[in-house]
N, C-alpha and C positions, 0 to 999 in steps of 0.2 A: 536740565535733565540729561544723563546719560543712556548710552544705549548700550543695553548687555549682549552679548553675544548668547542666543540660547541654542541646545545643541537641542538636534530631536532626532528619536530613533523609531524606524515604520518599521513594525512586524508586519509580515506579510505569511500567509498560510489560510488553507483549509480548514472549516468546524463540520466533517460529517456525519449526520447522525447513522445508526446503520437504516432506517426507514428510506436513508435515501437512495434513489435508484439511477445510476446513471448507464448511460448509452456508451458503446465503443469509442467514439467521439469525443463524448464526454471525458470518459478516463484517458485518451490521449492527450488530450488536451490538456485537464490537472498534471498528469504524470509525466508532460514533455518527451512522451516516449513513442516511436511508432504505431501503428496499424499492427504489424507485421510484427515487433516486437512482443506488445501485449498478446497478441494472438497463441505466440510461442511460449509466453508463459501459462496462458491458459492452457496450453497441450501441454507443458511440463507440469500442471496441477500448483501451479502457485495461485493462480486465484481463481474461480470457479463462477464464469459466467453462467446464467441463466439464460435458456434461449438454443433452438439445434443449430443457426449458424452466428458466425460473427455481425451478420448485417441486423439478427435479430438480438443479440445479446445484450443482456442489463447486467450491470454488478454493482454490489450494495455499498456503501462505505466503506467497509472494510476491505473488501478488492483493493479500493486504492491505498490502505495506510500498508497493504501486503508487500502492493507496490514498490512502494516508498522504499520499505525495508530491504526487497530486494534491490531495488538500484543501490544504497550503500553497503549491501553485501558483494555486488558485482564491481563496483566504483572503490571503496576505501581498501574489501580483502583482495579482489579478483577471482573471485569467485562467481563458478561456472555455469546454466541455466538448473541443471539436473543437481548441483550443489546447493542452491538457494531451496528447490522446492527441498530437499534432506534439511538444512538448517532450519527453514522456516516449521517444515510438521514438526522437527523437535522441539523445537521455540513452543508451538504450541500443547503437546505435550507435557511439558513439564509445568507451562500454565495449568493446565488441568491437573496436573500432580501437585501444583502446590495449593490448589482452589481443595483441592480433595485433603489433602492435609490439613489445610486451615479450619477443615469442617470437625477437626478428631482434637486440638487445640483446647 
């Protein structure tokens, strides 16, 4: 009997649902981003904690895929905090303009 060489590939990533709720902690944690970071996107309106301070804040799933998105808007373009929340509302935006379209179809 021979021994084959088999090659294996690990995905590694997040599935969250939007019911899910995570803690500031929590999303530092996924997002390998600061405290202090996230904070500053939360005042630049990229993702929209729940809660009056950051000790009590939750954000839903989708804070972090916001996340995400801005880190390779700031990492691949160089693009700047007050630039991502501008890309990302248009991003969304034009989601709903083409969800709205799709309904006239």
């Amino acid at each position: 009997m021979t021994r084959r060489d088999v090659k294996t590939t690990t995905l590694v990533g997040t599935i969250l649902e939007e019911e899910v709720v995570l803690s500031l902690a929590d999303v530092c944690r996924a997002s390998r981003l600061s405290a202090e970071r996230v904070i500053e996107m939360a005042e630049e309106g990229i993702i929209e904690p729940v809660g009056r301070s950051p000790e009590r804040w939750r954000f839903h799933g989708a804070s972090l895929q916001r996340l995400r998105c801005a880190q390779r808007l700031e990492e691949d373009l160089g693009v700047n905090t007050a630039g991502i929340a501008l890309v990302l509302d248009l991003m969304d935006e034009l989601e709903r303009l083409r969800a709205r379209l799709g309904r006239f179809e």
